[in-house]
MARPAFI-526526 format. One line per field, with one value per residue (C-alpha): x, y, z; residue number from 1. Coordinates in steps of 0.02 Angstrom, whole numbers. Layout:
east [X / ...]
north [Y / ...]
up [Z / ...]
num [NUM / ...]
# end
This chain:
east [5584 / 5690 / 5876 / 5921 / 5928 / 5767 / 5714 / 5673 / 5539 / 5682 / 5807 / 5685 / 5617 / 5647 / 5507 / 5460 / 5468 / 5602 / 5583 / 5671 / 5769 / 5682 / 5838 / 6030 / 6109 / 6232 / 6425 / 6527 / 6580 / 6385 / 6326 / 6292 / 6408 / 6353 / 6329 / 6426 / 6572 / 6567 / 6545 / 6575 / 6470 / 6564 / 6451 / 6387 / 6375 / 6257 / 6133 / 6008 / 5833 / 5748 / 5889 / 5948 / 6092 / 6190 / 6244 / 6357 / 6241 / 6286 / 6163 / 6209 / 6115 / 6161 / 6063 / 6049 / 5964 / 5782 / 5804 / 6004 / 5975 / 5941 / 6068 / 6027 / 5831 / 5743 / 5839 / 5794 / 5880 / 5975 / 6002 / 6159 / 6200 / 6360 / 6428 / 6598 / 6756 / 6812 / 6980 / 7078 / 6951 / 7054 / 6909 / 6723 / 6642 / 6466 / 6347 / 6162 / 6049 / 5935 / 5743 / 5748 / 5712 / 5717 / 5760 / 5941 / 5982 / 5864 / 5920 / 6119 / 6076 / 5985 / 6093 / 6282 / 6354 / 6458 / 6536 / 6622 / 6789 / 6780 / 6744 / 6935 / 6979 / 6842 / 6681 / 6525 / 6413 / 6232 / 6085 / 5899 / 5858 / 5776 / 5570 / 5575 / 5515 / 5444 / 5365 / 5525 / 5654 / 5730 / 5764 / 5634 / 5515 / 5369 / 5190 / 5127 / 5027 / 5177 / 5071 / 5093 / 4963 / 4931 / 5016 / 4917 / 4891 / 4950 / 4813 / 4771 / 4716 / 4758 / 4594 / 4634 / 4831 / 4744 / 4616 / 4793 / 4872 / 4722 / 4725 / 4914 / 4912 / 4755 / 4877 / 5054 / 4963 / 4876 / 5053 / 5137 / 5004 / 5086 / 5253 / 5295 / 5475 / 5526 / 5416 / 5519 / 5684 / 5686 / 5772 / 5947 / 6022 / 5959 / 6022 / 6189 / 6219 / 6166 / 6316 / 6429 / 6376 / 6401 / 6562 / 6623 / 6541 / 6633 / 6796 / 6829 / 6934 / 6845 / 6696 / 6729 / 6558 / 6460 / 6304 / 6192 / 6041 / 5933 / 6082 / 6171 / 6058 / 6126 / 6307 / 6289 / 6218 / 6368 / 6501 / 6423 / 6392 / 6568 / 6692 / 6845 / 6780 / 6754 / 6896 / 6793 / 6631 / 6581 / 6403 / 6333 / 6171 / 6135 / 6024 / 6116 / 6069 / 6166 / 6027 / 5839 / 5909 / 5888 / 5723 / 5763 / 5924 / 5838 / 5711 / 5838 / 5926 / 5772 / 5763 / 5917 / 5822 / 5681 / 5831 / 5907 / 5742 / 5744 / 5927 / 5905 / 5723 / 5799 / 5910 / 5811 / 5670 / 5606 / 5548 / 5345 / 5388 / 5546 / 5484 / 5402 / 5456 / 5458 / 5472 / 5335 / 5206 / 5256 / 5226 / 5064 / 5016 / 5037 / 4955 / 4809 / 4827 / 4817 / 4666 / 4564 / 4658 / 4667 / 4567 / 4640 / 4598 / 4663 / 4623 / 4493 / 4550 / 4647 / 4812 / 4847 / 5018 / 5106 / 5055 / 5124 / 5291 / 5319 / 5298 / 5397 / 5539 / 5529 / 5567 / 5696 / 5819 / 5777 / 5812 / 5930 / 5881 / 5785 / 5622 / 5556 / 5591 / 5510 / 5369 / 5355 / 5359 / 5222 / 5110 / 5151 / 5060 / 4912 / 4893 / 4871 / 4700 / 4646 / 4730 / 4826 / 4893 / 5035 / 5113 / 5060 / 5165 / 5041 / 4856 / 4805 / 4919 / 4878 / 4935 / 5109 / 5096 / 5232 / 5277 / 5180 / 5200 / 5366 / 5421 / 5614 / 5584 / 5456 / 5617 / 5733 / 5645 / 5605 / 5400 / 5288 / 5219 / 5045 / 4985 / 5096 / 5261 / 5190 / 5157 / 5356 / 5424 / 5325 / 5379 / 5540 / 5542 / 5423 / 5576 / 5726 / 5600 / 5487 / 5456 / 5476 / 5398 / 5495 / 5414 / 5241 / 5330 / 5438 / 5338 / 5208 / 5309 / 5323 / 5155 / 5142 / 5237 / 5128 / 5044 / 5154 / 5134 / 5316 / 5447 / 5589 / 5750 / 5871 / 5863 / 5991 / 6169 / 6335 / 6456 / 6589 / 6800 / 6900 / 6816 / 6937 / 6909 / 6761 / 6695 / 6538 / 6443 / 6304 / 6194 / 6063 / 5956 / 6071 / 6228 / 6198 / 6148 / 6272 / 6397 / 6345 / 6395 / 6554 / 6609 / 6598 / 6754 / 6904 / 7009 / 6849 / 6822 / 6650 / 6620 / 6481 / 6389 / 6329 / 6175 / 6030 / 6032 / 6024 / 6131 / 6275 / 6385 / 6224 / 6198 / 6383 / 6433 / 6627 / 6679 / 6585 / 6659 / 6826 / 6841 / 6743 / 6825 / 7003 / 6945 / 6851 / 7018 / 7144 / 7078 / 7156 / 7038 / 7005 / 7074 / 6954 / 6840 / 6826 / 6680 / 6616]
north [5176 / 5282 / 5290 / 5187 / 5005 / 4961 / 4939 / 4778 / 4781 / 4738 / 4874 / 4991 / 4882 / 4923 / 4794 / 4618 / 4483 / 4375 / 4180 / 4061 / 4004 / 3872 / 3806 / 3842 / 3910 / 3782 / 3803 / 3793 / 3599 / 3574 / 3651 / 3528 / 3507 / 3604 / 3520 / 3633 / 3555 / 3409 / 3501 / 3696 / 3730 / 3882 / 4037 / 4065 / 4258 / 4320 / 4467 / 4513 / 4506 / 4660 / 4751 / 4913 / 4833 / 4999 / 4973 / 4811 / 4714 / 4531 / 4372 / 4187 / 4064 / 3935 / 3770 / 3748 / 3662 / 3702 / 3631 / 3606 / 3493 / 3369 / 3410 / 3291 / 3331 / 3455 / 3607 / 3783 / 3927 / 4090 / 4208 / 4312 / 4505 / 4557 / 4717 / 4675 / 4767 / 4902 / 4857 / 4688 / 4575 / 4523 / 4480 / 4492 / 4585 / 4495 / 4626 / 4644 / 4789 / 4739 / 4720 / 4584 / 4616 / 4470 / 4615 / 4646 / 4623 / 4778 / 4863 / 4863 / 4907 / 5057 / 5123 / 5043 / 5199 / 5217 / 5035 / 5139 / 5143 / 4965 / 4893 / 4948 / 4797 / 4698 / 4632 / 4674 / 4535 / 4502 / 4389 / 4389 / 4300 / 4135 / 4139 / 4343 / 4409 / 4584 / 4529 / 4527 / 4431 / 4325 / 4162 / 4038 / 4140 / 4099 / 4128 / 4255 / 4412 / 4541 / 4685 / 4827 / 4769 / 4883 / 4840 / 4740 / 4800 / 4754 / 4590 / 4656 / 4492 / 4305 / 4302 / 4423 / 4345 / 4186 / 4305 / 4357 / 4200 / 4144 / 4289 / 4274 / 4095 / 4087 / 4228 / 4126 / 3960 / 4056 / 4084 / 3926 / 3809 / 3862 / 3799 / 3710 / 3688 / 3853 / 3940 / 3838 / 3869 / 4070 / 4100 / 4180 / 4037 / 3976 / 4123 / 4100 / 3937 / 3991 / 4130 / 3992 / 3895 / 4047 / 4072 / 3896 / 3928 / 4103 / 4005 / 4133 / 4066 / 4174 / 4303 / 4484 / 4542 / 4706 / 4680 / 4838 / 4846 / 4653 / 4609 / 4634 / 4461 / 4384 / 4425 / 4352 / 4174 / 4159 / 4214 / 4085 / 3958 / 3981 / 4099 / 4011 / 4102 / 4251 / 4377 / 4530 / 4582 / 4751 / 4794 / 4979 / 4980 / 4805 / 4745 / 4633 / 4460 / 4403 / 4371 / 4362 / 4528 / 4627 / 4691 / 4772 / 4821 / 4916 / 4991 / 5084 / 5138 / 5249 / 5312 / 5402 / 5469 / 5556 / 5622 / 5718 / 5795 / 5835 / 5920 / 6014 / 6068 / 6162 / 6253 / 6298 / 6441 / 6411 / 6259 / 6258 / 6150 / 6247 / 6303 / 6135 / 5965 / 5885 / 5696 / 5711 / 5817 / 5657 / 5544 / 5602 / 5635 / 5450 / 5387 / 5498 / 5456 / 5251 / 5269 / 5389 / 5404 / 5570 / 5607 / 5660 / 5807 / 5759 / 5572 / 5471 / 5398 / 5426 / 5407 / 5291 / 5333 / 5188 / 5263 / 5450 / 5363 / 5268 / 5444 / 5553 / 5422 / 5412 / 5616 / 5594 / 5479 / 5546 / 5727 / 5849 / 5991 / 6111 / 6125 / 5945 / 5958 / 6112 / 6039 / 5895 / 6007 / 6090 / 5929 / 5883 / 6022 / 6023 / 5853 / 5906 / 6003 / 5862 / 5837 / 5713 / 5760 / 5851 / 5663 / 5610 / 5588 / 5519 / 5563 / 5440 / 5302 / 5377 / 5222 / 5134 / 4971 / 4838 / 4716 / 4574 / 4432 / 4435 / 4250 / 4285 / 4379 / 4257 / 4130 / 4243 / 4314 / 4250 / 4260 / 4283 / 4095 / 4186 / 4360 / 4323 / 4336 / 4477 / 4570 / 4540 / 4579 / 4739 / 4791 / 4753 / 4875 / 5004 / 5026 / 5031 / 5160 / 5245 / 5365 / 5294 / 5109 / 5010 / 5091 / 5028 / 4965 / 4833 / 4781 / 4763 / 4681 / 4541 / 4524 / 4484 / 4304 / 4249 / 4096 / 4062 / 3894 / 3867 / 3889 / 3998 / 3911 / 4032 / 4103 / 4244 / 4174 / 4272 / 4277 / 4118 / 4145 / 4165 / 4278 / 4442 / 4587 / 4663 / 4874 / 4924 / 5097 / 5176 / 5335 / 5375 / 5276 / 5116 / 5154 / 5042 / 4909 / 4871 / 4926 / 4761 / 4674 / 4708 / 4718 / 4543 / 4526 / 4578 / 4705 / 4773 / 4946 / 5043 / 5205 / 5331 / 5461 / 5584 / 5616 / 5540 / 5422 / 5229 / 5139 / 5277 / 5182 / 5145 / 5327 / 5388 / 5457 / 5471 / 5477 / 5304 / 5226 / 5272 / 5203 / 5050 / 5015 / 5040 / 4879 / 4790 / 4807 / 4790 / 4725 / 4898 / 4984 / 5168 / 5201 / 5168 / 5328 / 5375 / 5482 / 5508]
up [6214 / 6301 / 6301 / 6461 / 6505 / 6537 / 6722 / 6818 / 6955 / 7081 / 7016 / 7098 / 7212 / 7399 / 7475 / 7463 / 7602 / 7704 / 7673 / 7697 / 7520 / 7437 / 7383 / 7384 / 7223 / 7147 / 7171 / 7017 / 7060 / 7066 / 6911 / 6764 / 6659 / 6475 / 6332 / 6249 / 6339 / 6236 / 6073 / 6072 / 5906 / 5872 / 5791 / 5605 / 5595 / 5478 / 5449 / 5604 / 5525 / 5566 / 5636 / 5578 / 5444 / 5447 / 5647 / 5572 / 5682 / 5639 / 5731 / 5768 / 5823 / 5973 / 6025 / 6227 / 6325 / 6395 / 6544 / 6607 / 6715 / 6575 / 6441 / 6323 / 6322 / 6210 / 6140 / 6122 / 6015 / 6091 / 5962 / 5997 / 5915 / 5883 / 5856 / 5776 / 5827 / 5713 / 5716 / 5742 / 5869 / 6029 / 6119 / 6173 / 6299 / 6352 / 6382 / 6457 / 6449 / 6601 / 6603 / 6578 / 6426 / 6267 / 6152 / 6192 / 6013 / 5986 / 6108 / 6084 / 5891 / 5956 / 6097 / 6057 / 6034 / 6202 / 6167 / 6014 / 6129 / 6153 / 5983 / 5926 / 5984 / 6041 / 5991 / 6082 / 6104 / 6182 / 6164 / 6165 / 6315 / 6330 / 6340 / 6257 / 6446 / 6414 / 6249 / 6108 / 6053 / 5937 / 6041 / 6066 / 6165 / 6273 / 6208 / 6336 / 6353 / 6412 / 6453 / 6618 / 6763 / 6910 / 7053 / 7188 / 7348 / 7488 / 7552 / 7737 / 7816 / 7749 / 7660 / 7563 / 7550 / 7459 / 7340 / 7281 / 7253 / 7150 / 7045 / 7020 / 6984 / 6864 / 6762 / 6799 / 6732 / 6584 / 6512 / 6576 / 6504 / 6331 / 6368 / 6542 / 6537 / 6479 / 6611 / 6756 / 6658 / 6656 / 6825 / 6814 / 6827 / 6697 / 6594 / 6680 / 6600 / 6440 / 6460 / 6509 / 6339 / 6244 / 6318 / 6255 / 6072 / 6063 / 6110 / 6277 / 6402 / 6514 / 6493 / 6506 / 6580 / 6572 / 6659 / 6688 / 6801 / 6807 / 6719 / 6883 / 6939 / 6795 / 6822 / 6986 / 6942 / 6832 / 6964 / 7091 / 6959 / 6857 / 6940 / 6863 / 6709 / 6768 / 6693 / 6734 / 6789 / 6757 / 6854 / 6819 / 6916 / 6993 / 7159 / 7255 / 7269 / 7413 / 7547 / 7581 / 7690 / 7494 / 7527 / 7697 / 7641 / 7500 / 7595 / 7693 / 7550 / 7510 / 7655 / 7612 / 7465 / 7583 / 7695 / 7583 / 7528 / 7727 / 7720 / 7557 / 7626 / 7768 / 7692 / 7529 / 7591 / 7436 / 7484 / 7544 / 7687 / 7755 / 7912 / 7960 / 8032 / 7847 / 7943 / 8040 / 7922 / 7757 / 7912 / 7961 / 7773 / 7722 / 7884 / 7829 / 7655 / 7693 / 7812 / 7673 / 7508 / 7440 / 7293 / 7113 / 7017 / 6867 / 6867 / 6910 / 7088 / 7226 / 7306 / 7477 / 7570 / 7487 / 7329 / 7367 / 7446 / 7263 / 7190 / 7299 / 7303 / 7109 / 7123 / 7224 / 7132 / 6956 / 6980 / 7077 / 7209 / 7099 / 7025 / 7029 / 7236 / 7249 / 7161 / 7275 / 7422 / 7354 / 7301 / 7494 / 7550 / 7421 / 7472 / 7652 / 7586 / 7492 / 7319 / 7268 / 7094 / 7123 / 7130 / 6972 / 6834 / 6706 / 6725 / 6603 / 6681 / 6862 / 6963 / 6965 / 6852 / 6814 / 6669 / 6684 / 6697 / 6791 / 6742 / 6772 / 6920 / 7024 / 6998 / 7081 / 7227 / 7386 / 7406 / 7579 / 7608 / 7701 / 7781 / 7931 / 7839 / 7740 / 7898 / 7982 / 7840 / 7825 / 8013 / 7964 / 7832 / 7917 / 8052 / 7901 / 7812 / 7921 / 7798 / 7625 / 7686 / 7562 / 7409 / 7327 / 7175 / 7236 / 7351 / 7214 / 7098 / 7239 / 7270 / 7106 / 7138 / 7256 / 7231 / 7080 / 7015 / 7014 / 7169 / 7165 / 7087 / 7105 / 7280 / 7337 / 7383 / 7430 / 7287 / 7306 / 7337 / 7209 / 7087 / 7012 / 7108 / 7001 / 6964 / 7010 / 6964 / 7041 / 7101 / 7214 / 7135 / 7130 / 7210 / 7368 / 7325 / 7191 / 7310 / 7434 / 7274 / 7225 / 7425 / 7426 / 7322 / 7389 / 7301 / 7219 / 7183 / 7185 / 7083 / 7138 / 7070 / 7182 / 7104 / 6997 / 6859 / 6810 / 6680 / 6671 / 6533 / 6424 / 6433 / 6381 / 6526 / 6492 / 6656 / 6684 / 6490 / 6529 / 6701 / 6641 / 6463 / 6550 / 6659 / 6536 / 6431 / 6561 / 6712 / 6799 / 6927 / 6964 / 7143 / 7283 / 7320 / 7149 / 7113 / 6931]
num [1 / 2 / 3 / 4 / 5 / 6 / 7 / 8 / 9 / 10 / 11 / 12 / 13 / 14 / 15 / 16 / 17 / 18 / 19 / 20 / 21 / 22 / 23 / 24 / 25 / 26 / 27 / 28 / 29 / 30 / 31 / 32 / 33 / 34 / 35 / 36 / 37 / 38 / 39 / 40 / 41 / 42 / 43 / 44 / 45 / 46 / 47 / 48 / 49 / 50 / 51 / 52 / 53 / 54 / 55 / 56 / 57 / 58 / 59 / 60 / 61 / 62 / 63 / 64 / 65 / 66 / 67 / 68 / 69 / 70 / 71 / 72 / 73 / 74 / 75 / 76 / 77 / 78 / 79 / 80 / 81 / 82 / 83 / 84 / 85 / 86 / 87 / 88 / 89 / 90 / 91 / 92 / 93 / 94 / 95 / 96 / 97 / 98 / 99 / 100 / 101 / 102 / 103 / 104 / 105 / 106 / 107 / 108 / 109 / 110 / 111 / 112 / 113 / 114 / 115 / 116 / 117 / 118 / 119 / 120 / 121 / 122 / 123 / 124 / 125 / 126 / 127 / 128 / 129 / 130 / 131 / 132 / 133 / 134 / 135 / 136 / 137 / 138 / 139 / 140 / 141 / 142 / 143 / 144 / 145 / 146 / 147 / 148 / 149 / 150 / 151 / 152 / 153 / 154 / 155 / 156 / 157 / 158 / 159 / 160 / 161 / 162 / 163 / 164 / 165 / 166 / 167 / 168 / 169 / 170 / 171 / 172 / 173 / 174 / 175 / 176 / 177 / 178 / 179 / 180 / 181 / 182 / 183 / 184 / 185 / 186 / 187 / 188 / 189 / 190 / 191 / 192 / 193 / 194 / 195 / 196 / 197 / 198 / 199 / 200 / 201 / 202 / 203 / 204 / 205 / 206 / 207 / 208 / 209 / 210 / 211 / 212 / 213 / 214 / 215 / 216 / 217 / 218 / 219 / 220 / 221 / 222 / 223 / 224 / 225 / 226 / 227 / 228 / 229 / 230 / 231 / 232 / 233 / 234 / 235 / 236 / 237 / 238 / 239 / 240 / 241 / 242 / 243 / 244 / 245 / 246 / 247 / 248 / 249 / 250 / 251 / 252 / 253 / 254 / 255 / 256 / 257 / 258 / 259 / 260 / 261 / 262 / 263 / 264 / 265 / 266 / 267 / 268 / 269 / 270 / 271 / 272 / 273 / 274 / 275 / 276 / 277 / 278 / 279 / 280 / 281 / 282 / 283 / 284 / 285 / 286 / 287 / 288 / 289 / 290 / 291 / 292 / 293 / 294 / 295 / 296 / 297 / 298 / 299 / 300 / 301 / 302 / 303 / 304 / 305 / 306 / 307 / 308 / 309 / 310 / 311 / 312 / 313 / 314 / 315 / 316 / 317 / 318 / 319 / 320 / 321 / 322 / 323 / 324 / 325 / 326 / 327 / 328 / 329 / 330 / 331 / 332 / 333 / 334 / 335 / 336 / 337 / 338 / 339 / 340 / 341 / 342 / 343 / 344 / 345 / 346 / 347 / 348 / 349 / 350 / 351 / 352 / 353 / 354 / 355 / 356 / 357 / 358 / 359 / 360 / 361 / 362 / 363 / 364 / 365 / 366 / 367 / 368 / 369 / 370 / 371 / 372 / 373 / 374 / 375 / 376 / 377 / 378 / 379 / 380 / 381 / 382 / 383 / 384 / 385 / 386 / 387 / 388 / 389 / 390 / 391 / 392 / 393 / 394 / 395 / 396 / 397 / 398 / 399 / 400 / 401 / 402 / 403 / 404 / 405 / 406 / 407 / 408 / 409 / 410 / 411 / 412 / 413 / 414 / 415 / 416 / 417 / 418 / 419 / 420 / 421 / 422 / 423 / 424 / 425 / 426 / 427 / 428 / 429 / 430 / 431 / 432 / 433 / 434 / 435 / 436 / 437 / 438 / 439 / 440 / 441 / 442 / 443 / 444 / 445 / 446 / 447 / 448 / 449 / 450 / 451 / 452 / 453 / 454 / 455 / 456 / 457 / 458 / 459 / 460 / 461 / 462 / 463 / 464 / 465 / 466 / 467 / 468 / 469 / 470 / 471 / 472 / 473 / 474 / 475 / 476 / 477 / 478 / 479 / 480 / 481 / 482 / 483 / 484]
# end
């Protein structure tokens, strides 16, 4: 696995639908009250079976609810990690990779190593989430086949809208049949309030967060859910989750991937499309490429527009000017005469594909209710992104939640009053959309990174760890306009 936090379909995600919420997200005065508030069970440390001993990896276990809303019903176990501070403990810093993953255990054992600063005086803690989505974990997990799926494609008429649903829900009910109440219990929310139960058994007044990429979704149930405990909230990498508005808002931040290609493409005459009008040639490539795909050379099939805009947009936030854009100018043109495989990245894995099935994700995002709110939402994003479209892979992921057999419980909601001012990171990739986070909050401060990337802390960048470990510590944040 590579060293980042892993990515969740929405992280990247830059299409989907608007619909309306199928319900509003609780305030704090709403939201149940834990049973841990009756009896905080404090934590037995112990050794993490099958984790690398030599990290100082140490696990607990914690009882919680499976379903909050009935406190007193059946109980399920969160198994936390903790990396104990190397010094005298003064606190905890709550921490999530992303994903979401059910092997943040795992992964903090594996890539800790920029929390090093931290740990002098405070633990670093995480937990496998509830139901083990992507296939790991040592909390009570979900029986499930986790495995990549192709994305769909996009239904063009409503028959082809309900073929969808039926093939989504025959898979949804395949792994729900197993276990019911965890299935409808794996919405950030529901993760939320296993934070705030944690919180009580660690003895934290209030959580000092450091939520990184899906993590970001998490972070935000808790704020809206329980920002009296909120100390800080530390968000390297997050989508918003403020409004069914996400999707369009995301589309148009990709745009601003393609126009940089644009910019840098004019003044590079290296670049195989210098002389031309680069909007208009991608646009008349993908029109081309959706009415007759473009056959592969190296793979057995063939690229649609939607297909090359995933690709090229996938260039575009993961690399600087340089070889990888001159290369996508060039598959551009070789597309043009009628090869496609200049945009692929995998020959063997030739068409995008996401984590399957996305049981966290189908609770958190708002889903088309037929072809007709496909098709607005589509417009909308066709006029934010004329030239990226919103991005196969989101929109994918999405598509993947229709006709799910359960409805979404934790819809997007603006953050609530009152919360600290927070620190948010991001780059080209991410930079956007965690900014419409942290805006929210008054006094907040956003950090950019002119450039690629996704997860910057997990990855030790030291401008990133010192900016963020000064305000996980301290509360103090970098001026506003800070660049790393």
């Amino acid at each position: 696995m590579p060293r980042r936090p892993l990515l969740a379909v929405l992280s990247t995600a830059l299409a989907a639908v608007l619909l309306p919420a199928a319900a509003t997200a609780a305030s704090a005065a709403e939201a149940p009250e834990p049973a841990a508030d009756r009896a905080a069970p404090g934590l037995d440390w112990g050794a993490c079976e099958g984790l690398d001993a030599d990290t100082g990896m140490e696990c607990a276990s914690l009882r919680v609810p499976v379903d909050w809303d009935r406190p007193r019903g059946r109980q399920i176990t969160l198994v936390l990690g903790r990396l104990p501070a190397t010094g005298q403990a003064e606190g905890t810093v709550l921490v999530n990779p992303g994903g979401p993953i059910g092997a943040a255990n795992w992964y903090l054992t594996e890539y800790g190593e920029p929390f090093a600063g931290l740990r002098e005086t405070r633990d670093i803690v995480t937990w496998d989430l509830r139901g083990g989505p992507m296939g790991g974990g040592m909390s009570t997990t979900l029986d499930c086949t986790w495995t990549s799926t192709r994305q769909p494609e996009v239904p063009r008429d409503q028959a082809a809208f309900a073929d969808l649903a039926a093939a989504n829900r025959a898979v949804a009910d395949e792994c729900r049949d197993n276990d019911p109440a965890l299935f409808d219990n794996m919405d950030s929310a529901s993760h939320a309030r296993d934070m705030e139960a944690i919180r009580r058994a660690l003895g934290e007044e209030r959580l000092t967060l450091h939520m990184t990429s899906y993590g970001g979704f998490l972070g935000q149930a808790y704020a809206r859910l329980f920002p009296d405990r909120v100390r800080t909230l530390y968000l390297d990498g997050v989508p918003n989750h403020d409004s069914d508005a996400l999707y369009v808002q995301m589309a148009a931040d990709g745009e601003a991937a393609f126009d940089r290609f644009v910019d840098w493409c004019a003044a590079e005459e290296a670049c195989a499309l210098h002389d031309r009008d680069v909007p208009d040639a991608w646009q008349e490539l993908v029109a081309a490429a959706n009415t007759e795909p473009i056959p592969l050379s190296v793979a057995d099939g063939a690229y649609t527009g939607r297909h090359l805009q995933d690709a090229a947009w996938g260039v575009l936030v993961s690399a600087r000017p340089g070889d990888a854009w001159l290369r996508l100018a060039e598959a551009v043109v070789a597309a043009e005469n009628g090869d496609a495989s200049g945009f692929v990245a995998d020959p063997r894995n030739p068409y995008p594909s996401i984590p399957g099935p996305g049981v966290v994700e189908c609770l958190d995002l708002p889903r088309p209710r037929d072809h007709a709110d496909l098709a607005a939402t589509l417009g909308e994003i066709q006029r934010a992104a004329p030239n990226m479209g919103g991005r196969l892979q989101g929109l994918g992921g999405v598509l993947s939640c229709v006709g799910w057999p359960t409805p979404v419980t934790n819809p997007p909601a603006p953050l609530p009053e009152g919360l600290p001012p927070l620190l948010g990171v991001g780059t080209w990739m991410d930079g956007a959309s965690t900014e419409r986070v942290v805006q929210q909050v008054p006094g907040s401060v956003m950090v950019r990174r002119d450039g690629p990337g996704h997860g910057l802390y997990w990855n030790g960048d030291a401008c990133v760890v010192e900016h963020a470990d000064r305000y996980l510590l301290t509360g103090e944040l970098p001026p506003a306009g800070t660049e790393c």
